[in-house]
Backbone bond lengths (Angstrom), bond angles and torsions (degrees), N, CA, C in turn:
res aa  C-N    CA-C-N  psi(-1)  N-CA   C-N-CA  omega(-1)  CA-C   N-CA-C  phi
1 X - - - 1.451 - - 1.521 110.06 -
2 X 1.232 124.38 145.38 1.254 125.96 163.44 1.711 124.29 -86.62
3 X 1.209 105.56 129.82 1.828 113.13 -177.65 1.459 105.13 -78.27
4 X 1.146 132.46 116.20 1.627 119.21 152.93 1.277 110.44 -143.65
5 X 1.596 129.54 167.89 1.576 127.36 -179.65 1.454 93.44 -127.14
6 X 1.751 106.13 145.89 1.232 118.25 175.73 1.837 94.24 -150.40
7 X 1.717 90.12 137.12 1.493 96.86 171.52 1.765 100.93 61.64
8 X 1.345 85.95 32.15 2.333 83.51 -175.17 1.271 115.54 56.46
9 X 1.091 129.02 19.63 1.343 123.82 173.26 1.685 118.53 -129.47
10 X 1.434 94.46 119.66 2.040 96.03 -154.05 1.656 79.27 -64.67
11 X 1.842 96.81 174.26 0.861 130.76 170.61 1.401 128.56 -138.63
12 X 1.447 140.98 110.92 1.827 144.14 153.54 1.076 106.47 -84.79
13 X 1.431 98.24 121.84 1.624 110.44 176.25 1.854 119.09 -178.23
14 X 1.017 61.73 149.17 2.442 83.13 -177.17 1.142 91.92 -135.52
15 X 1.534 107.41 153.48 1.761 121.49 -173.73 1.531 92.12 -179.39
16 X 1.475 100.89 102.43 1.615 106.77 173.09 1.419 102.36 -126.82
17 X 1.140 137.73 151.03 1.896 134.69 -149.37 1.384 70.79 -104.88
18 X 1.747 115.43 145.76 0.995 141.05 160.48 1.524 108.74 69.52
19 X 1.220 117.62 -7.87 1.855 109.79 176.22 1.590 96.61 -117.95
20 X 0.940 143.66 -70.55 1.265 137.04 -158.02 2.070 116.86 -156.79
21 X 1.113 82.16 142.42 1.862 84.99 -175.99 1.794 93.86 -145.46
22 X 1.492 103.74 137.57 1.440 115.10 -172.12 1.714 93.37 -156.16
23 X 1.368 115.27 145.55 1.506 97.48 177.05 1.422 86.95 -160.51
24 X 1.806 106.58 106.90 1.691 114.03 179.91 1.159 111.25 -91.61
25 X 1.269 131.56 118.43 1.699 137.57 152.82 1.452 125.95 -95.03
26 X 1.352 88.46 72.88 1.790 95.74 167.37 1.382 120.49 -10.92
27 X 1.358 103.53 -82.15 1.484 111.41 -160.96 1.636 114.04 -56.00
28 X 1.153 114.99 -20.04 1.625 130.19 -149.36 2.030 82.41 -92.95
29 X 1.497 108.62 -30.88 1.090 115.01 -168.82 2.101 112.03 61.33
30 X 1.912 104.50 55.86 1.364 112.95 -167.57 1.572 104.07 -166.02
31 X 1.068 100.63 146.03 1.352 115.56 -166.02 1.674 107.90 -106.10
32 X 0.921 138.03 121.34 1.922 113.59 155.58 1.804 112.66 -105.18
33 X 1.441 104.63 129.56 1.270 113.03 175.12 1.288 107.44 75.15
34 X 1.545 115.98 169.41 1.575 119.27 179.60 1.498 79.01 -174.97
35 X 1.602 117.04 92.10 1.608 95.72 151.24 1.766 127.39 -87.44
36 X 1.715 107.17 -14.81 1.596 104.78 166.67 1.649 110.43 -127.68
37 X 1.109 117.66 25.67 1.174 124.27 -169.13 1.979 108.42 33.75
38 X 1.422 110.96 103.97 1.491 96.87 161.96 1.504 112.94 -104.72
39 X 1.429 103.33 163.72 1.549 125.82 -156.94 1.260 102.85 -35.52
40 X 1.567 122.20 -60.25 1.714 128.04 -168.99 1.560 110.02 -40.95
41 X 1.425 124.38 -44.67 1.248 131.86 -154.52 1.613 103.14 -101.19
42 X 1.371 134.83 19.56 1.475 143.55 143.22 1.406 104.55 -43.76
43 X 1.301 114.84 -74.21 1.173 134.41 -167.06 2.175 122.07 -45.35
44 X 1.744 86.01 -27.58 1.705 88.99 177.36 1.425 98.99 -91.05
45 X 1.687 103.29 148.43 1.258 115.87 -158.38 1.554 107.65 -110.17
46 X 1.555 97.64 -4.83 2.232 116.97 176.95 1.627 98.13 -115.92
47 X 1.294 98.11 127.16 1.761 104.40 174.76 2.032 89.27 -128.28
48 X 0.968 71.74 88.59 2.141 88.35 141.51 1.699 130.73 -32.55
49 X 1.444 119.69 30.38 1.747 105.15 -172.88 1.501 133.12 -58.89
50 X 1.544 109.49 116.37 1.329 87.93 -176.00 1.489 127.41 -103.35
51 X 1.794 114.99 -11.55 1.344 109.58 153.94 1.835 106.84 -150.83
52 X 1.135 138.87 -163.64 1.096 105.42 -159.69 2.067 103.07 -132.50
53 X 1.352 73.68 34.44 2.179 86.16 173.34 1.534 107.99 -60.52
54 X 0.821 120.30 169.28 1.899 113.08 -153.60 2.174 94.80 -91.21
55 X 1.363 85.46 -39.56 1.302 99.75 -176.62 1.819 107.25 -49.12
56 X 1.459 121.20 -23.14 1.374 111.80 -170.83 1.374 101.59 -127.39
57 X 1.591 120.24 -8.12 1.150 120.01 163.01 2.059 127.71 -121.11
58 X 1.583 101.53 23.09 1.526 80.13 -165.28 1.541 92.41 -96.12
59 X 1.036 154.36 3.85 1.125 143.01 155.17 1.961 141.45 -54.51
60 X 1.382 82.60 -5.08 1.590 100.02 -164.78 1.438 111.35 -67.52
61 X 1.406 109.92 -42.93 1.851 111.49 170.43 1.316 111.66 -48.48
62 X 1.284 119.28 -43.23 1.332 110.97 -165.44 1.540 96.05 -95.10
63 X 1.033 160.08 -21.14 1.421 150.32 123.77 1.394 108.16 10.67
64 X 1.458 94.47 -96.29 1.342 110.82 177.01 1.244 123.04 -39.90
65 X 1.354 119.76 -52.55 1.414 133.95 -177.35 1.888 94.61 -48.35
66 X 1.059 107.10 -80.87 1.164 118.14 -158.90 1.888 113.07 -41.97
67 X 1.410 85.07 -47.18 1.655 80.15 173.14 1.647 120.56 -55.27
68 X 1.523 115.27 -42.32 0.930 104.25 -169.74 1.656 106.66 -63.02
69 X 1.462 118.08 -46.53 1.626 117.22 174.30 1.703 112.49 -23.46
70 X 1.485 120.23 -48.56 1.114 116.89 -167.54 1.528 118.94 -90.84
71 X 1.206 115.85 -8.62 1.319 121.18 172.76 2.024 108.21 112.47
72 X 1.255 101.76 3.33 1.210 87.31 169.51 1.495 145.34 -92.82
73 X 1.382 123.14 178.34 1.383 113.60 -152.92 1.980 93.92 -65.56
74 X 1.434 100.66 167.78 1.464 102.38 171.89 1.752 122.36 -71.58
75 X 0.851 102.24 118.35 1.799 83.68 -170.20 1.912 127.00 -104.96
76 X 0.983 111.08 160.56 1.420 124.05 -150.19 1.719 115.96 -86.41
77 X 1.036 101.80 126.28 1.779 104.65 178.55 1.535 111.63 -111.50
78 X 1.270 106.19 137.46 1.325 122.65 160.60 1.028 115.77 -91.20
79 X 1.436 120.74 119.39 1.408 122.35 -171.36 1.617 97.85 -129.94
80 X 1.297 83.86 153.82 2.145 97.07 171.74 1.514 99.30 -67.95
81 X 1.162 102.73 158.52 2.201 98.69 -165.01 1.407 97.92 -87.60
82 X 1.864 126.19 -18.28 1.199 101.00 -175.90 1.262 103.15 -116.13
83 X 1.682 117.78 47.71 1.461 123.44 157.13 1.132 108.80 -131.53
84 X 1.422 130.03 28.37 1.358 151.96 136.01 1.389 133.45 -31.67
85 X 1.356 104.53 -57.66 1.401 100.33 172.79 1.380 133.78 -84.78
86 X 1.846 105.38 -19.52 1.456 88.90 162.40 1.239 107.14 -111.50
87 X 1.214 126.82 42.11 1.817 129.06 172.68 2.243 79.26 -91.47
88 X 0.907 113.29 -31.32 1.153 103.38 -149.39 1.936 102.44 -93.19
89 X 1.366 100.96 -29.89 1.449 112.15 163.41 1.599 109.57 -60.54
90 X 1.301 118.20 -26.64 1.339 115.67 -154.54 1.901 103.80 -88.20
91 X 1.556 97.42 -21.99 0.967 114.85 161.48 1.742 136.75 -72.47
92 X 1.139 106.11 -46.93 1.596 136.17 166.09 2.077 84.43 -41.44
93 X 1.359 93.58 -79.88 1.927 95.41 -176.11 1.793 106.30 -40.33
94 X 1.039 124.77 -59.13 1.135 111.72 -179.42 1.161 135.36 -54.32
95 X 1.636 119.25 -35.96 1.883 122.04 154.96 1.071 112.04 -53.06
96 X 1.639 120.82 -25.32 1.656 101.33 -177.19 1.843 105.09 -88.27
97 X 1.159 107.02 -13.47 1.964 117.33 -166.21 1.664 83.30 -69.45
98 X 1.488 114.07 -76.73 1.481 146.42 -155.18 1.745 120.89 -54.22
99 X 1.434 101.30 -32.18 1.329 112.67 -169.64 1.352 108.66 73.58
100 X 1.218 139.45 36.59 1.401 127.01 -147.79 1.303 116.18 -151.53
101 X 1.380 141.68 150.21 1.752 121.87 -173.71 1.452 107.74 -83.45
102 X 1.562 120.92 -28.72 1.307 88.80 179.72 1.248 120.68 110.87
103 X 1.336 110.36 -27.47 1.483 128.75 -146.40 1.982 108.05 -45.17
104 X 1.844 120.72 129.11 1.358 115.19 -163.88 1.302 91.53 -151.58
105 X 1.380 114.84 151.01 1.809 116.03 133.61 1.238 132.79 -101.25
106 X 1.113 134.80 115.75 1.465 152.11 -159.47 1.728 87.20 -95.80
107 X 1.702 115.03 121.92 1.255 107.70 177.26 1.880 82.24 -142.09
108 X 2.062 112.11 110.97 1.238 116.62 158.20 1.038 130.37 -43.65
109 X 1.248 151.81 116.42 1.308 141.64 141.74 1.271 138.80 -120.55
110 X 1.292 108.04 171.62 1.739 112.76 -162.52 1.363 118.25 -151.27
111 X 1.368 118.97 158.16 1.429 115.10 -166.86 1.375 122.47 -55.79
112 X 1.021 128.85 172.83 1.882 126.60 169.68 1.651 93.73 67.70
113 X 1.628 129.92 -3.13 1.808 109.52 174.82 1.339 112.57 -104.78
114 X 1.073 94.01 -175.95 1.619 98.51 -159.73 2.524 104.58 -124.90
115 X 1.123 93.74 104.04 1.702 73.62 162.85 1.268 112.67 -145.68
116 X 1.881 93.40 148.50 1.220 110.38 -169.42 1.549 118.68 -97.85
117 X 1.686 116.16 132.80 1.447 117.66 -175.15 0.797 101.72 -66.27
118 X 1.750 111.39 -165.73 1.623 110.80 178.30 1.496 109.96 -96.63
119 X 1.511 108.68 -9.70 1.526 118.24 -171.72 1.444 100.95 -78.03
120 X 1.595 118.88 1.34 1.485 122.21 -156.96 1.661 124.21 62.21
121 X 1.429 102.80 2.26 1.503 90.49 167.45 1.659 121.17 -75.71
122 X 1.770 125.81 146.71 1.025 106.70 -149.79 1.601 88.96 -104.77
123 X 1.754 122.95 174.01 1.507 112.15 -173.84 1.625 82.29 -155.61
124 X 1.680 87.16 123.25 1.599 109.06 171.27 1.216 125.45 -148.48
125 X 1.638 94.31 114.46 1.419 138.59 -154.43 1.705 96.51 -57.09
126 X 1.338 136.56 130.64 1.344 134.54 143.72 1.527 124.46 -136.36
127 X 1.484 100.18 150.05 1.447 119.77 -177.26 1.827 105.78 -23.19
128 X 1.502 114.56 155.67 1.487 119.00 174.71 1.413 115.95 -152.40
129 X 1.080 151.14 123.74 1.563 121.50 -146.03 1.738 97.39 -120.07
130 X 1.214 104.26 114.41 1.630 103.16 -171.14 1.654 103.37 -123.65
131 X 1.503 121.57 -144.68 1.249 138.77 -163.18 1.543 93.69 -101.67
132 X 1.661 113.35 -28.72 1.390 123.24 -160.76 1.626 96.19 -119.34
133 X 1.078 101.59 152.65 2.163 91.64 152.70 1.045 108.28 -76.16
134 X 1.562 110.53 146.64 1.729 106.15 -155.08 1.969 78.02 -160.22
135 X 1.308 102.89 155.27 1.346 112.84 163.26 1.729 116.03 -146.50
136 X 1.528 90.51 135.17 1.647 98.53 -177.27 1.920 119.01 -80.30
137 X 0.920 95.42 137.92 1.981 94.87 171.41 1.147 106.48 -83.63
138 X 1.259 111.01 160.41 1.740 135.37 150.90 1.495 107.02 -132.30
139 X 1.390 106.88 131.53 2.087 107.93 147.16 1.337 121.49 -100.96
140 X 0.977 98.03 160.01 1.679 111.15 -160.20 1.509 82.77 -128.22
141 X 1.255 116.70 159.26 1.615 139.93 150.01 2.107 97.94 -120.79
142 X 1.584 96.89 138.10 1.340 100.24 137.07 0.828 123.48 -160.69
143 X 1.694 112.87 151.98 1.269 106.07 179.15 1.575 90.59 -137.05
144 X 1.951 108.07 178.61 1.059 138.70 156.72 1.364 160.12 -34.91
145 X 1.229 145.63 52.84 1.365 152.57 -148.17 1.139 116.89 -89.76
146 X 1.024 140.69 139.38 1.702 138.51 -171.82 1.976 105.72 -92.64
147 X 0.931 115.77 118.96 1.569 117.80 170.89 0.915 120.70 -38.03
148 X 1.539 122.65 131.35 1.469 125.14 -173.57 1.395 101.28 -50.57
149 X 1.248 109.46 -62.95 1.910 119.82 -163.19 2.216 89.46 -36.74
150 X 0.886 117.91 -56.31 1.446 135.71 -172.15 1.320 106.53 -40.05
151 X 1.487 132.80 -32.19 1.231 117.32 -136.17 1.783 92.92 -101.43
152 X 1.451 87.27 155.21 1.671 81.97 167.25 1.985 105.26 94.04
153 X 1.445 82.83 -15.21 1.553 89.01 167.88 1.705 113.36 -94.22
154 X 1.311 110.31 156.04 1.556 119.19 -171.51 1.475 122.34 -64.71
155 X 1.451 141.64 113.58 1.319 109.80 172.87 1.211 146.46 -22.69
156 X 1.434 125.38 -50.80 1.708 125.81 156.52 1.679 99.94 -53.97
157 X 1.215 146.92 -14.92 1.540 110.49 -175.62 1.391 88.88 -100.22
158 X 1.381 140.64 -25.22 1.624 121.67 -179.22 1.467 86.70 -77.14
159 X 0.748 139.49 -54.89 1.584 128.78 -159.61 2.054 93.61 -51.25
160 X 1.055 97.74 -28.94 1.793 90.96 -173.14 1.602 107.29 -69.46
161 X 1.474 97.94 -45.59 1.705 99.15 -176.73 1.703 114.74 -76.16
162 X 0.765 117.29 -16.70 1.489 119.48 151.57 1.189 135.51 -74.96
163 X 1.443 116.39 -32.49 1.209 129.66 -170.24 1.770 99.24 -90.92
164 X 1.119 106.26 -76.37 1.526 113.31 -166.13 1.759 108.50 -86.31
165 X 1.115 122.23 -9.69 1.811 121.23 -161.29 1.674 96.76 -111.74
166 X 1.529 119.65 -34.04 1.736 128.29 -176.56 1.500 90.97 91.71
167 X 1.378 126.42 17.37 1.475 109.91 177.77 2.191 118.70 -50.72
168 X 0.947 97.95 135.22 1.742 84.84 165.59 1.438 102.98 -110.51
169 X 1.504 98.25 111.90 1.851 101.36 -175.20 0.880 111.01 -94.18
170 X 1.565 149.83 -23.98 1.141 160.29 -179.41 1.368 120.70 -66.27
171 X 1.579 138.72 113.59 1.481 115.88 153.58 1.315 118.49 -71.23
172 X 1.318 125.22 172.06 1.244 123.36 -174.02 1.683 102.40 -129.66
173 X 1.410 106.89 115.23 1.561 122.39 165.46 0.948 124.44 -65.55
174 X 1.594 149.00 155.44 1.272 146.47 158.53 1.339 89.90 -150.24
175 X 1.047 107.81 138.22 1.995 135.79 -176.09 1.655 109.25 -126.51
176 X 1.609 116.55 105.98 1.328 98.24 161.83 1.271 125.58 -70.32
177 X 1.755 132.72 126.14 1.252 133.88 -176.66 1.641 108.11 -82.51
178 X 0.962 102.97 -40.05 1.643 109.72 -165.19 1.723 115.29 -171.41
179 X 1.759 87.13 136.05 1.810 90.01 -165.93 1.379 87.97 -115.48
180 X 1.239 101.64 144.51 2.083 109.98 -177.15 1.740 106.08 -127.81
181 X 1.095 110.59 56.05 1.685 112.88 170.10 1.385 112.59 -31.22
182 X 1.225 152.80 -52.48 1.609 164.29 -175.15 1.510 103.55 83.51
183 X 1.191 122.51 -137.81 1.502 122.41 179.62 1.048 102.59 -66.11
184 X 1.810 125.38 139.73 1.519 117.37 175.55 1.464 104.90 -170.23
185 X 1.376 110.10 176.05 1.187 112.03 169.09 1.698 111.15 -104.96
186 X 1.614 122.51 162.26 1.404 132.18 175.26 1.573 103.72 -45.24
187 X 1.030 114.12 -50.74 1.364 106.77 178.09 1.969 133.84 -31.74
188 X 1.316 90.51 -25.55 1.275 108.85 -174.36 1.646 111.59 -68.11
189 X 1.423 81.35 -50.80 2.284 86.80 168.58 1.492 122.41 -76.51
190 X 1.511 115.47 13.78 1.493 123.49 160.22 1.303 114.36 -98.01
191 X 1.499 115.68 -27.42 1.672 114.24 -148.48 1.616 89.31 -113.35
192 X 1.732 127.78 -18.11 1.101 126.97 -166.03 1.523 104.03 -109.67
193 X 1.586 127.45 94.24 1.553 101.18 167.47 1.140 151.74 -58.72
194 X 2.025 92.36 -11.34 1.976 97.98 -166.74 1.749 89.85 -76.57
195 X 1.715 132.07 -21.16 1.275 129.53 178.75 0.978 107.49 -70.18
196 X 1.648 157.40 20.61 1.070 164.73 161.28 1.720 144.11 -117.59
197 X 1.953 82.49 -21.71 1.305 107.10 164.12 1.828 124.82 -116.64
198 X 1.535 84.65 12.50 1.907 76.58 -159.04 1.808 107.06 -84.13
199 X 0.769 116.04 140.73 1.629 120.45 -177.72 1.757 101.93 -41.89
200 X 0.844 140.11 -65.74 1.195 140.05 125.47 1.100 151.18 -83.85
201 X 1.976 105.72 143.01 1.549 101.34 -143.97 2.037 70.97 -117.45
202 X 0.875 120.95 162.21 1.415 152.36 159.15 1.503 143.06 -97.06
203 X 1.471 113.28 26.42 1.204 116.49 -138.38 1.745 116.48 -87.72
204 X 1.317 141.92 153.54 1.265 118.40 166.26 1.135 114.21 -112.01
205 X 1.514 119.26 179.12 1.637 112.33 -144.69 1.827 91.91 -174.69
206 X 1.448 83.55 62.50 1.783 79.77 -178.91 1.461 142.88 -68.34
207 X 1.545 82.67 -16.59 1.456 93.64 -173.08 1.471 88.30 -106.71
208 X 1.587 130.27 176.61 1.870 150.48 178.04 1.596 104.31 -162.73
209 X 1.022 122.64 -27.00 1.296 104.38 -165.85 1.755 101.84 -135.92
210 X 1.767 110.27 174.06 1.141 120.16 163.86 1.724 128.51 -37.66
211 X 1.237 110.31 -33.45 1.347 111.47 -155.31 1.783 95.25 -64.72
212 X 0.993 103.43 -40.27 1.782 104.39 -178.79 1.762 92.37 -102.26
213 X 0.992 116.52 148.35 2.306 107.09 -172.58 1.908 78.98 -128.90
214 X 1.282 89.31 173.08 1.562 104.25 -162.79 1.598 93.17 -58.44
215 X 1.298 106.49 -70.00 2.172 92.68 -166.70 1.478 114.81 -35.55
216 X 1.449 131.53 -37.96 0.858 110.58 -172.09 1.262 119.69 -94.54
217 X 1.492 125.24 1.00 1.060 125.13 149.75 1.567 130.68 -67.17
218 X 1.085 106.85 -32.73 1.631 106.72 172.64 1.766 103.42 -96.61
219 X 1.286 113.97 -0.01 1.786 91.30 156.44 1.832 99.71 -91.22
220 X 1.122 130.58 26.42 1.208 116.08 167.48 1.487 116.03 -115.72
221 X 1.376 97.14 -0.98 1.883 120.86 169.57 2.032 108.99 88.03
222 X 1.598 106.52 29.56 1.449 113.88 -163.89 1.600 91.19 -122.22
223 X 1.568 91.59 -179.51 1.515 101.17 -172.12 1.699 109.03 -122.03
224 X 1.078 121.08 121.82 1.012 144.38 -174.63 1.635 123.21 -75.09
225 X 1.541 147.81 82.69 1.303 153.23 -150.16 1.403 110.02 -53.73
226 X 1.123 119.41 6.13 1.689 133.31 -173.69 1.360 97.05 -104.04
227 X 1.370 110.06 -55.05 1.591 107.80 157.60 1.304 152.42 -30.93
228 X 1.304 106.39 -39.22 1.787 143.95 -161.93 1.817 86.52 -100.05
229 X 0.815 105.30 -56.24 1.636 109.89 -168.07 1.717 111.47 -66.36
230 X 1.648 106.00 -39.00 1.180 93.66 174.86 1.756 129.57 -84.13
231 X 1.789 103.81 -6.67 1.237 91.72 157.45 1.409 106.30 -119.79
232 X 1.714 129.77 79.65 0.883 119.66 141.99 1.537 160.25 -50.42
233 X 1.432 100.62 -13.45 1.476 113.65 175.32 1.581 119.17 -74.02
234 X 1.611 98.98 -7.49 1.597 110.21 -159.59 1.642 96.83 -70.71
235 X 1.051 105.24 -47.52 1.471 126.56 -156.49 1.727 112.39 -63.65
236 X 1.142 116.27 89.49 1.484 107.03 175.25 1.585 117.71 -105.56
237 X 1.469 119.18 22.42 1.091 121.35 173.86 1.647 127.37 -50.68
238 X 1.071 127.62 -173.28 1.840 118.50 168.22 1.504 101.43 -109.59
239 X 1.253 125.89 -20.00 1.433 127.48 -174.49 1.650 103.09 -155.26
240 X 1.557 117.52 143.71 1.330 109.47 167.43 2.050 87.44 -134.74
241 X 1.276 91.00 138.45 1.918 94.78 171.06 1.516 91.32 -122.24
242 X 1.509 88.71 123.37 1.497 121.31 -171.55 1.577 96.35 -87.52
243 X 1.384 133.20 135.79 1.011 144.61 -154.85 1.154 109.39 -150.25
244 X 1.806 125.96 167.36 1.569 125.00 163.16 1.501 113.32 85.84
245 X 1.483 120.93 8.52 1.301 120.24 -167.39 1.609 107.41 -42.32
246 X 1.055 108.63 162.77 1.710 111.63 169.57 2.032 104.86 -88.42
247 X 1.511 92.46 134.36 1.557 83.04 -177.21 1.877 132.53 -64.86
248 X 1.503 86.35 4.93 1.508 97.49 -179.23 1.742 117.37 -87.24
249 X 1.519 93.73 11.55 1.392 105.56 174.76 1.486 123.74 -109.55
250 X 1.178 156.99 101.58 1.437 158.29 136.63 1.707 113.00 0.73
251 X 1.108 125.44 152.59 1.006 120.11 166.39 2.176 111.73 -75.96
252 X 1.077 122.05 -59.44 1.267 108.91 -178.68 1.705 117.85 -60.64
253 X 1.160 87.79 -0.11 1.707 94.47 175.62 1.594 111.41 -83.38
254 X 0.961 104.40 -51.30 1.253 141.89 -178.85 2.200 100.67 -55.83
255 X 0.795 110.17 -29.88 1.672 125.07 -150.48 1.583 79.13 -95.26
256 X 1.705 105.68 -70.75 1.506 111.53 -166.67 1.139 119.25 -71.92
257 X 1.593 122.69 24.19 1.548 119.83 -177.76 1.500 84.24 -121.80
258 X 1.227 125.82 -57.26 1.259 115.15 171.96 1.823 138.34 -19.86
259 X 1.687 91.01 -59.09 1.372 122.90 -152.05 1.870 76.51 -82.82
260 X 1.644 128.58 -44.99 1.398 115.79 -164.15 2.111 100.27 -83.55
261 X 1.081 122.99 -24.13 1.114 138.08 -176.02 1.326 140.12 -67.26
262 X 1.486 95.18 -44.76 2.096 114.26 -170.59 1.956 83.66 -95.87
263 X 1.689 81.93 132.48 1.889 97.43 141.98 1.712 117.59 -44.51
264 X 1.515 92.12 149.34 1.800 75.92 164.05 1.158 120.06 -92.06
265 X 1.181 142.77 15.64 0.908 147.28 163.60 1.650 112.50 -71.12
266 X 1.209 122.93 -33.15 1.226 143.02 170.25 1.549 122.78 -68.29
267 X 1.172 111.87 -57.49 1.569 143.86 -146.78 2.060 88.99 -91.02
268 X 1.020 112.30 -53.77 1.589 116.58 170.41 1.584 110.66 -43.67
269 X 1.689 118.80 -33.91 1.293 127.06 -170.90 1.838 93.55 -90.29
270 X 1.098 122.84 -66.88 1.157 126.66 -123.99 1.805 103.67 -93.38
271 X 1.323 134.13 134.75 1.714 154.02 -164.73 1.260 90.44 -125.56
272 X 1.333 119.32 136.39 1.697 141.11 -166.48 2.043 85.44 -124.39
273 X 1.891 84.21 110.62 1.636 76.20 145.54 1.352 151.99 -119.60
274 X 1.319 112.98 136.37 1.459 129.74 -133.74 1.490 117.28 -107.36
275 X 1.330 104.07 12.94 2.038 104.95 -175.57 1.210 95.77 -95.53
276 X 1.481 101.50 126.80 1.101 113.73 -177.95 1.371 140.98 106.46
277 X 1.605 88.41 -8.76 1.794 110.20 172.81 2.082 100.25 -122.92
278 X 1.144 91.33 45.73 1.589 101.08 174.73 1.830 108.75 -78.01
């Protein structure tokens, strides 16, 4: 996996189109996808699914598996609700392969809901339009602010208007940190605003060049860098890490299409990730 921080927030992660996509966020304490599970990401106990192509999900048995080998707690999947039932068959086969319990939480979800980690970061699921039904994440942080009108008053007297009056003194913030579309088409950063506003955007971008041209990249349900470029104005993120390369790309290949390609307006924002296209 490759280590990097953007927008202060580290990052573990590999993302090769068609072999494997994993994307660790430490701090968020959350994973999205696991198509081979690597070693670092045993240890997170929330996996993020966003559709169920082998490439972003075949790693999950041995996830699971493995944790349980070491003694850790069972840990929890977010799954799309109508890849539920055979995420869960797929499992059933594996206690009988493994000898083993298995032990998981299967938590459905679906666009427009809302769930909360235990770290209190919040995660809301939206539509993504791929080859598969697929759904994109967002995290949210919020926290608490005291009302202007409020300020300047004593702790015991807000504590009074809260306590004894029902005052609500607090506004309440919510910050998108990071939007994780997974496989998708451009469309997704028109129809989705938190993908346009989130401090970090996550985006993949499989195709860069002629050899694959935009139609046939979006009849393969991917996003095409001709795409991204032509609506650059959309993008008001602080960082986007471009992800999903196609493996027919090199990393310095990959660098110098970029660097000759993106607006600067773009290119100032945007980190290509590159493990794995060495």
């Amino acid at each position: 996996m490759e280590a990097l921080e953007l927008c202060g927030i580290p990052i573990e992660a590999i993302s090769i189109g068609g072999i494997e996509t994993c994307i660790h966020l430490p701090s968020f304490k959350v994973a999205f996808d696991i198509g081979r599970c690597p070693p670092e990401v045993v240890r997170r106990d929330t996996v993020l699914l966003t559709h169920p192509h082998i490439d972003h999900m075949g790693g999950i048995a041995f996830h699971c598996a493995t944790r349980g080998l070491r003694g850790m707690r069972p840990p929890t999947y977010l799954v799309p609700s109508g890849d539920v039932e055979a995420f869960e068959r797929l499992f059933d086969a594996w206690r009988v392969l493994d000898r083993s319990e298995m032990a998981h939480t299967t938590v459905p979800v679906a666009a427009g809901a809302e769930y909360e980690l235990k770290n209190g970061i919040l995660v809301r699921p939206f539509r993504s339009p791929h080859s598969a039904p697929c759904l994109g994440y967002s995290l949210w942080t919020r926290k608490h602010k005291l009302k202007s009108r409020y300020r300047g008053l004593s702790g015991k007297e807000i504590a009074r208007l809260r306590t004894q009056e029902g005052m609500e003194v607090n506004d309440t913030l919510e910050t998108p940190q990071v939007a994780f579309p997974g496989d998708t088409l451009i469309e997704v950063v028109e129809q989705e605003e938190v993908c346009r506003k989130a401090r970090l955007l996550i985006l993949e971008t499989t195709f860069i060049d002629e050899r694959v041209p935009v139609a046939e990249a979006r009849s393969k349900g991917h996003i095409h860098l001709d795409e991204i470029i032509a609506r650059a104005d959309l993008f008001e993120n602080e960082s986007i890490l471009m992800t999903h390369f196609s493996s027919r790309y090199k990393a310095p290949e990959i660098l110098a299409l970029l660097d000759e390609k993106l607006p600067p307006r773009l290119k100032e924002r945007v980190v290509p990730l590159l493990g794995g296209h060495r």
